[in-house]
Residue frames as a rotation matrix with the C-alpha (Angstrom) as fourth column:
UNK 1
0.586 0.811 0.000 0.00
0.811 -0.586 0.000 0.00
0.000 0.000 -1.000 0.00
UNK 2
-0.279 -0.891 0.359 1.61
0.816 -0.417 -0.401 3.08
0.507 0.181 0.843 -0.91
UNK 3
-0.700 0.222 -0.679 1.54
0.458 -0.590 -0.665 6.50
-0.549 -0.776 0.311 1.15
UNK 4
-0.668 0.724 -0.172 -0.91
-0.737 -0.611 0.288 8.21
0.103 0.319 0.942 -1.08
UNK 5
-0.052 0.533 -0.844 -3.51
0.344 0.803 0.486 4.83
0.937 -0.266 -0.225 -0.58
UNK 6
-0.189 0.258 -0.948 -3.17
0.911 0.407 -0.071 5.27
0.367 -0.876 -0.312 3.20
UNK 7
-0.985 0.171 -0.033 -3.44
-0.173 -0.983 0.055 9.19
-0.023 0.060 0.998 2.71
UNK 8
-0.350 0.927 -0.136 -6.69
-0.723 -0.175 0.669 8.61
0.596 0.333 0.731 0.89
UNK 9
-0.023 0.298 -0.954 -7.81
0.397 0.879 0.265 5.75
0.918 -0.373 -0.139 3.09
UNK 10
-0.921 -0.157 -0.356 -7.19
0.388 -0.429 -0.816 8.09
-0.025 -0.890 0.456 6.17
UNK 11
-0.914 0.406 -0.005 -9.31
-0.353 -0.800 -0.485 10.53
-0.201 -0.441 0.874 5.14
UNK 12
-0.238 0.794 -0.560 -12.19
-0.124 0.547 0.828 7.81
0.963 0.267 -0.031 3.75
UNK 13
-0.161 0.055 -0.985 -12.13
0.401 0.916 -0.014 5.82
0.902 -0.398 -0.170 6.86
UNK 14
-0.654 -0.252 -0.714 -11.13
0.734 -0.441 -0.516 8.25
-0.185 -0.861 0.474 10.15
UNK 15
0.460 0.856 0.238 -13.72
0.757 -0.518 0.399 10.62
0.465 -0.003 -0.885 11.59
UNK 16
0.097 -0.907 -0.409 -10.77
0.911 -0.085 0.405 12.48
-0.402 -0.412 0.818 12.52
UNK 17
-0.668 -0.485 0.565 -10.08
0.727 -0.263 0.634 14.08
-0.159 0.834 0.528 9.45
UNK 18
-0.328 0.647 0.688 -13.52
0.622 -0.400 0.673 15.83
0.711 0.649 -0.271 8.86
UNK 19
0.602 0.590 -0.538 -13.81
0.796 -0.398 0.455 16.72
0.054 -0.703 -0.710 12.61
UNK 20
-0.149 -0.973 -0.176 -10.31
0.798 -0.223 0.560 18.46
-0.584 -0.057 0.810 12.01
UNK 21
-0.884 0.034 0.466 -11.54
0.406 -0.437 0.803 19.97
0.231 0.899 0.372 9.02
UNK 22
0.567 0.798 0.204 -15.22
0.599 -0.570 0.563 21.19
0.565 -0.197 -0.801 10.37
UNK 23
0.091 -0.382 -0.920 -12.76
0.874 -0.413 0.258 22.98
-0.478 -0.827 0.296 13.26
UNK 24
-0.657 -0.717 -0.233 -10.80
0.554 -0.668 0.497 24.85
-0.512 0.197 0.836 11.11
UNK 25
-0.656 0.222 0.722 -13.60
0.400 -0.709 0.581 26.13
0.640 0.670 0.376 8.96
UNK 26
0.396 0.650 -0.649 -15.43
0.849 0.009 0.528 26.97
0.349 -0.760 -0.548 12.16
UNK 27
0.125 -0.625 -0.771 -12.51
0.519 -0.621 0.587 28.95
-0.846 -0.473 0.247 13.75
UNK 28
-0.896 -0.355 0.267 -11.52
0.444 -0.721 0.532 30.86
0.004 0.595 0.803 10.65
UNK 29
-0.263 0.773 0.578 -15.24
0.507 -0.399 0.764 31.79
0.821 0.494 -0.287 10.55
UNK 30
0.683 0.243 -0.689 -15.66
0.730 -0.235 0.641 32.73
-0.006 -0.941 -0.338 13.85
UNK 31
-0.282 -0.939 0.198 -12.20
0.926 -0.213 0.311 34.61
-0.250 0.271 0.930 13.21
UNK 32
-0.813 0.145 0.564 -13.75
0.317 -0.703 0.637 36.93
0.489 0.697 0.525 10.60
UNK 33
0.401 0.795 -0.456 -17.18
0.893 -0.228 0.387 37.28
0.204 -0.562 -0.802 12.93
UNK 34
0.217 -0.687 -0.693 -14.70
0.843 -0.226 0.488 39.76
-0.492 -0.690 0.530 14.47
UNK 35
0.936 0.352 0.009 -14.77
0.309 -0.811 -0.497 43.20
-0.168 0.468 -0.868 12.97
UNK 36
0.366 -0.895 -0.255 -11.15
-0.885 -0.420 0.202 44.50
-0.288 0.152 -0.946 14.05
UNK 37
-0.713 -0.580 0.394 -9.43
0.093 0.479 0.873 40.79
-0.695 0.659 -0.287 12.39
UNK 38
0.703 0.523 0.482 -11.92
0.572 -0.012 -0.820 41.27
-0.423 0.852 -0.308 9.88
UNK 39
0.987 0.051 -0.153 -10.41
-0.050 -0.804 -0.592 44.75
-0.154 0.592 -0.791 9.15
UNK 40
0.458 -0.883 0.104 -6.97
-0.579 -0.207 0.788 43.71
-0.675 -0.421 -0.606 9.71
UNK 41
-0.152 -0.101 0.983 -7.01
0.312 0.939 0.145 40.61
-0.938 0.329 -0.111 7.52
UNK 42
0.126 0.494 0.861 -8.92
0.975 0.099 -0.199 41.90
-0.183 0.864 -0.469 4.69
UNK 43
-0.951 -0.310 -0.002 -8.48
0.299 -0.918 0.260 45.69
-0.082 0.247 0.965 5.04
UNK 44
-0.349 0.729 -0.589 -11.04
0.203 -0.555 -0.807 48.48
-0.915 -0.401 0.045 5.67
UNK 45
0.534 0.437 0.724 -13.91
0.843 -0.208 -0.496 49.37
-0.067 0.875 -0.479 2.54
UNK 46
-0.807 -0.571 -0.151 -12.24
0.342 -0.660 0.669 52.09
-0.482 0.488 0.728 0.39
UNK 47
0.145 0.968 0.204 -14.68
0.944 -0.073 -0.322 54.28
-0.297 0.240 -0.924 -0.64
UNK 48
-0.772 -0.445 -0.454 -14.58
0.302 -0.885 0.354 56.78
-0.560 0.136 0.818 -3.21
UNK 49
-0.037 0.642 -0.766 -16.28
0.467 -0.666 -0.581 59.51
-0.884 -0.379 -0.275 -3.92
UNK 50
-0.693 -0.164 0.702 -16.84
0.719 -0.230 0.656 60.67
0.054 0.959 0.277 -8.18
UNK 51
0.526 0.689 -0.498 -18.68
0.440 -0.722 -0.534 64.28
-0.728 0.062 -0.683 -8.70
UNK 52
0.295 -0.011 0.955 -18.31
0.770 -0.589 -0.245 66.83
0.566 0.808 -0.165 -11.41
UNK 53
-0.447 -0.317 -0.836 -16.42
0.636 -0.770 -0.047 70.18
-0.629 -0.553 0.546 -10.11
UNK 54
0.158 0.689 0.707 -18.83
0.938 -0.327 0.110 72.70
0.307 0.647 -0.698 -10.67
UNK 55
0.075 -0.844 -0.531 -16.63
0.960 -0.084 0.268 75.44
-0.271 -0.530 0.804 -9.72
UNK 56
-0.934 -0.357 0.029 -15.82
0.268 -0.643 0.718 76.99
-0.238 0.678 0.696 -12.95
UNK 57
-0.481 0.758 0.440 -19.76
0.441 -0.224 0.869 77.21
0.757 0.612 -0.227 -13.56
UNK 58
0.689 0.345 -0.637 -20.46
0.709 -0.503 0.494 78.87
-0.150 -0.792 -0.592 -10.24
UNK 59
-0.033 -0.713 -0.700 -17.68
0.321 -0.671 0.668 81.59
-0.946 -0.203 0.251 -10.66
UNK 60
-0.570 0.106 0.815 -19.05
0.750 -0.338 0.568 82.68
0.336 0.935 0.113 -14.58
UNK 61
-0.775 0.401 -0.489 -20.06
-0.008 -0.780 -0.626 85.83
-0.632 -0.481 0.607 -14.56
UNK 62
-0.277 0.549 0.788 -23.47
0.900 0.435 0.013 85.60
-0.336 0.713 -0.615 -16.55
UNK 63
0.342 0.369 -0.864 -24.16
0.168 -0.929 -0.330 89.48
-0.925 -0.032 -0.380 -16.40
UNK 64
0.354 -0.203 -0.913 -22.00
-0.587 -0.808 -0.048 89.59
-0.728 0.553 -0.405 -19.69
UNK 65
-0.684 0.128 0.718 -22.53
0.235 0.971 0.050 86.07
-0.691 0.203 -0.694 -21.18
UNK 66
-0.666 0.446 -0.598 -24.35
-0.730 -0.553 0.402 86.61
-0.151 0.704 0.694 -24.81
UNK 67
-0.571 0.433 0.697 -27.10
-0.111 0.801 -0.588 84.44
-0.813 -0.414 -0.410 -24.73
UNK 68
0.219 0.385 -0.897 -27.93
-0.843 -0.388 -0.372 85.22
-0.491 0.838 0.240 -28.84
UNK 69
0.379 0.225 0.898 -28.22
0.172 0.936 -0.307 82.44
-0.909 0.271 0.316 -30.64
């Protein structure tokens, strides 16, 4: 029997293996439950902000703006 056979036979056979495995995806989830390792792990939302600078059209003077077609 060769070590990959008694690999795969481990994890067929042994209720080990899956209780081992339900842990870990337990604990890492529980982990992330956690806001501040949330934010630490993954990093805080970035959030940005797109607008039009309407600057140059608030500072036109219209008093001397031909409006003739």
């Amino acid at each position: 029997m060769s070590m990959f056979e008694r690999i795969i036979a481990f994890i067929k056979y042994h209720n080990a293996f899956a209780i081992g495995l339900s842990l870990i995806f337990v604990l890492s989830l529980s982990a992330m439950a956690s806001e501040d390792v949330r934010k630490a792990v993954i990093g805080q939302e970035i959030i940005t902000e797109i607008g039009i600078d309407d600057s140059a059209v608030l500072g036109v003077n219209l008093d001397h703006f031909n409006l003739n077609l």
